[in-house]
DRENKE-118147 format. One record per atom (N, C-alpha, C, O): residue number from 1; residue in three letters; atom name; x, y, z. Coordinates in Angstrom, 1 decimal. Example, Ala and Ser with C-alpha at 12.3 -4.5 7.8 and 13.67 -1.06 7.14 Angstrom:
i, aa, at, east, north, up
1, ALA, N, 13.2, -5.7, 7.8
1, ALA, CA, 12.3, -4.5, 7.8
1, ALA, C, 13.2, -3.3, 7.8
1, ALA, O, 14.2, -3.3, 8.5
2, SER, N, 12.8, -2.2, 7.1
2, SER, CA, 13.7, -1.1, 7.1
2, SER, C, 12.9, 0.0, 7.9
2, SER, O, 13.4, 1.1, 8.0
***
This chain:
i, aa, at, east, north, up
1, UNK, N, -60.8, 82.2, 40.2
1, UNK, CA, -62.0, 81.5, 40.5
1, UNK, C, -62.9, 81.5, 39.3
1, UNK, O, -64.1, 82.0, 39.3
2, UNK, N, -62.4, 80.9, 38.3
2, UNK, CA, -63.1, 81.1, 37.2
2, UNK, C, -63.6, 79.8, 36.7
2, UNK, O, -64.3, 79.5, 35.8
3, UNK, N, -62.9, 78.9, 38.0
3, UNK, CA, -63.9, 77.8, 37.2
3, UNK, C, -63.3, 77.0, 36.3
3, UNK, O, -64.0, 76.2, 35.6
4, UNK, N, -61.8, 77.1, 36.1
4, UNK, CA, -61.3, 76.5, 34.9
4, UNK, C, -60.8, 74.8, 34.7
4, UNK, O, -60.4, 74.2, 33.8
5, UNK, N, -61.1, 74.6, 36.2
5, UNK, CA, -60.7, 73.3, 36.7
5, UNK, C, -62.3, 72.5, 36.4
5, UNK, O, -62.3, 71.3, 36.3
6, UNK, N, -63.4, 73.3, 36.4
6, UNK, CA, -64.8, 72.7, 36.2
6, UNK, C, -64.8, 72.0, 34.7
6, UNK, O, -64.9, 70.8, 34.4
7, UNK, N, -64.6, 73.0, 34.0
7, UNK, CA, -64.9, 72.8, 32.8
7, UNK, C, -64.5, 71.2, 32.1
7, UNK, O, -65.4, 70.5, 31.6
8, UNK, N, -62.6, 70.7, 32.2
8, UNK, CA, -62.7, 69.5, 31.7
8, UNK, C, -62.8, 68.3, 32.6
8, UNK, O, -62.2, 67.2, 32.5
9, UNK, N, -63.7, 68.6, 33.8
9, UNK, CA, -64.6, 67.5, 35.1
9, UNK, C, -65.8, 67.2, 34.3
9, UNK, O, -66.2, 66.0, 34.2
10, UNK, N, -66.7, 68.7, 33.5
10, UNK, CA, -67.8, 68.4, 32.9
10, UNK, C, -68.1, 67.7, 31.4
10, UNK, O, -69.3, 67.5, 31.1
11, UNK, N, -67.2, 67.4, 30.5
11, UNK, CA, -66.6, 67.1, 29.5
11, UNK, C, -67.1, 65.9, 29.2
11, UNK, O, -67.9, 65.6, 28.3
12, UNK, N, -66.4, 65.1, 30.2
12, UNK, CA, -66.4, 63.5, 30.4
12, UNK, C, -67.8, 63.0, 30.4
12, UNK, O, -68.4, 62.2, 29.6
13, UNK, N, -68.4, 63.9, 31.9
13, UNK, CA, -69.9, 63.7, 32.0
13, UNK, C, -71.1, 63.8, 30.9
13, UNK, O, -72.0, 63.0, 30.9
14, UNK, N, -71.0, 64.8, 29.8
14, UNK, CA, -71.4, 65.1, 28.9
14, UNK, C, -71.1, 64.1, 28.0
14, UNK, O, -72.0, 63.3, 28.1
15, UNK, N, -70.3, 63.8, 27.2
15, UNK, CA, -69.7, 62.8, 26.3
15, UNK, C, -71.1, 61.5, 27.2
15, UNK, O, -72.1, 61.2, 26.6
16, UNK, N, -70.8, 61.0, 28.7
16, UNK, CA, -71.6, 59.6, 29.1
16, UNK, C, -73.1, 60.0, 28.6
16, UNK, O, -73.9, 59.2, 28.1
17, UNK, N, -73.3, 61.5, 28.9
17, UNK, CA, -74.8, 61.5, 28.8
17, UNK, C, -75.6, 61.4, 27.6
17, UNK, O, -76.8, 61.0, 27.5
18, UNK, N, -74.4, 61.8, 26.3
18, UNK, CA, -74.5, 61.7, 25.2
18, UNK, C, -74.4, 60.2, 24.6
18, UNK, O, -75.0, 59.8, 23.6
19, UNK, N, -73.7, 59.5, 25.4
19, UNK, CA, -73.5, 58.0, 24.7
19, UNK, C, -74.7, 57.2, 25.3
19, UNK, O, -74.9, 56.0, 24.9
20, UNK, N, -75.5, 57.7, 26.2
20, UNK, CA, -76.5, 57.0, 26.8
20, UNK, C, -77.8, 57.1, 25.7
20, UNK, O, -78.5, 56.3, 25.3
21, UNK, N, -77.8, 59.1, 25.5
21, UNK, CA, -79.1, 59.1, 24.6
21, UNK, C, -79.2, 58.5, 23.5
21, UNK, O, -80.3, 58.3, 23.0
22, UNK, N, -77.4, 58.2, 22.7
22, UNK, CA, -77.6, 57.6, 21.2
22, UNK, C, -77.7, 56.4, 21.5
22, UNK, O, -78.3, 55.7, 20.7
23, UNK, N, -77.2, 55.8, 22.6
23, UNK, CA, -77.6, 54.3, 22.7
23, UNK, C, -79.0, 54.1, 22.9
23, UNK, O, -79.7, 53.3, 22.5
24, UNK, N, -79.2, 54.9, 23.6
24, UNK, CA, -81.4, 54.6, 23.8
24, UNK, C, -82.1, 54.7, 22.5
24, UNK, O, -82.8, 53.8, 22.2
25, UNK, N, -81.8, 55.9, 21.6
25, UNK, CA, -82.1, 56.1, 20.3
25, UNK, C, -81.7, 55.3, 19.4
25, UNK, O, -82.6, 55.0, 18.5
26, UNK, N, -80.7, 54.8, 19.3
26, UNK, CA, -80.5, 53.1, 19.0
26, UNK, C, -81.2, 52.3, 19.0
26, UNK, O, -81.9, 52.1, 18.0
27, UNK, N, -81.4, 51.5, 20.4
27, UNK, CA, -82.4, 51.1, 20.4
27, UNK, C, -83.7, 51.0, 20.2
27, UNK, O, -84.2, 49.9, 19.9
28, UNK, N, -84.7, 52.8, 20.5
28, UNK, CA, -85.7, 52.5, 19.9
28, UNK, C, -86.0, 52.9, 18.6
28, UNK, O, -87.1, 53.1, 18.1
29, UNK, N, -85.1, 52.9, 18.3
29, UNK, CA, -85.3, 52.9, 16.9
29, UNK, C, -85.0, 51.8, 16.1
29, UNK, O, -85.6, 51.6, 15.0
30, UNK, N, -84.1, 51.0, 16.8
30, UNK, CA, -84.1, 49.3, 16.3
30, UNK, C, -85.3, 48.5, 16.4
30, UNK, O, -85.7, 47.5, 15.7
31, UNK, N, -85.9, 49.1, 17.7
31, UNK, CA, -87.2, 48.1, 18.2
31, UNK, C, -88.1, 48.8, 17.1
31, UNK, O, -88.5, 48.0, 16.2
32, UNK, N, -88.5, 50.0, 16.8
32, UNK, CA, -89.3, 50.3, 16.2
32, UNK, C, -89.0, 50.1, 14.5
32, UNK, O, -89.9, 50.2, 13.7
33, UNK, N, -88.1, 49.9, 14.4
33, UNK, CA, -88.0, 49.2, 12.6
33, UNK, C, -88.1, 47.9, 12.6
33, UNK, O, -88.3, 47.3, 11.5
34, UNK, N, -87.9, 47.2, 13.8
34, UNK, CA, -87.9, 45.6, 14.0
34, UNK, C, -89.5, 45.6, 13.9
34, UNK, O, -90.0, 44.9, 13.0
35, UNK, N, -90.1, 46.1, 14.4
35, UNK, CA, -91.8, 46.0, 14.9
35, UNK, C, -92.4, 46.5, 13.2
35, UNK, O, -93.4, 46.0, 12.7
36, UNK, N, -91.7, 47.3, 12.7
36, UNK, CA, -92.3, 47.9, 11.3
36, UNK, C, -92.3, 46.6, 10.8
36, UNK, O, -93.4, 46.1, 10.7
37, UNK, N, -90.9, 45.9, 10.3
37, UNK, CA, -91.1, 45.1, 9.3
37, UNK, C, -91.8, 44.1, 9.7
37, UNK, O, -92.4, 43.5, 8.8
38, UNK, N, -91.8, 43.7, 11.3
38, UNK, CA, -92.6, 42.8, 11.4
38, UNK, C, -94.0, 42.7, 11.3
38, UNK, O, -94.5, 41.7, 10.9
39, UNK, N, -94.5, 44.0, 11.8
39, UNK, CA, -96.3, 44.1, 10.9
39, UNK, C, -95.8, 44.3, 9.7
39, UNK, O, -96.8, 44.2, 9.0
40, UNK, N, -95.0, 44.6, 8.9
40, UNK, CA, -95.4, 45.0, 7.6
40, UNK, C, -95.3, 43.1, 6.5
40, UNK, O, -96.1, 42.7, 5.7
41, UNK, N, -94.1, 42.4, 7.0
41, UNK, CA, -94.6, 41.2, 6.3
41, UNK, C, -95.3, 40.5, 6.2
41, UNK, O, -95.2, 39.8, 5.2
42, UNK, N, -96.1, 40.3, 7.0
42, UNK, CA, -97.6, 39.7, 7.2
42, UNK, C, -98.1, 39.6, 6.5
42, UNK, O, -98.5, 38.7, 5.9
43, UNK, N, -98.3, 41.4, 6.5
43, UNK, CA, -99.6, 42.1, 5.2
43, UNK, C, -99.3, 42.3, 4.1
43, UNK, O, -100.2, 42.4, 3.3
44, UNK, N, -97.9, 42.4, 3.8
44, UNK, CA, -97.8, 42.1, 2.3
44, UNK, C, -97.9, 43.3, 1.9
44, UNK, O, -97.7, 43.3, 0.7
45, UNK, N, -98.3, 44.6, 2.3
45, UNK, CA, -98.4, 45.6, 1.4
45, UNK, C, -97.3, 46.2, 0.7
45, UNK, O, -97.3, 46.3, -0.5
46, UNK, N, -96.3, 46.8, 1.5
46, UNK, CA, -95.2, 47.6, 1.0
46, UNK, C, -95.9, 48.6, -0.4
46, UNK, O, -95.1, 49.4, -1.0
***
């Protein structure tokens, strides 16, 4: 009863939860460098 049948059940789950957060972080991080350069061309500063 150690549980050893848990372990590669929880694996899979982990890897989805993980491909979820880099895909969110992906994206806001796309949106937010999309939104940078977009205020930033405007103004011309750089």
């Amino acid at each position: 009863m150690r549980g050893g049948e848990g372990k590669p059940g929880r694996s899979p789950k982990r890897q989805l939860n993980a491909g979820y957060v880099v895909g969110g972080l992906l994206m806001l991080l796309t949106y937010l460098v999309a939104q940078h350069f977009a205020v930033s061309s405007p103004n011309g500063k750089q």
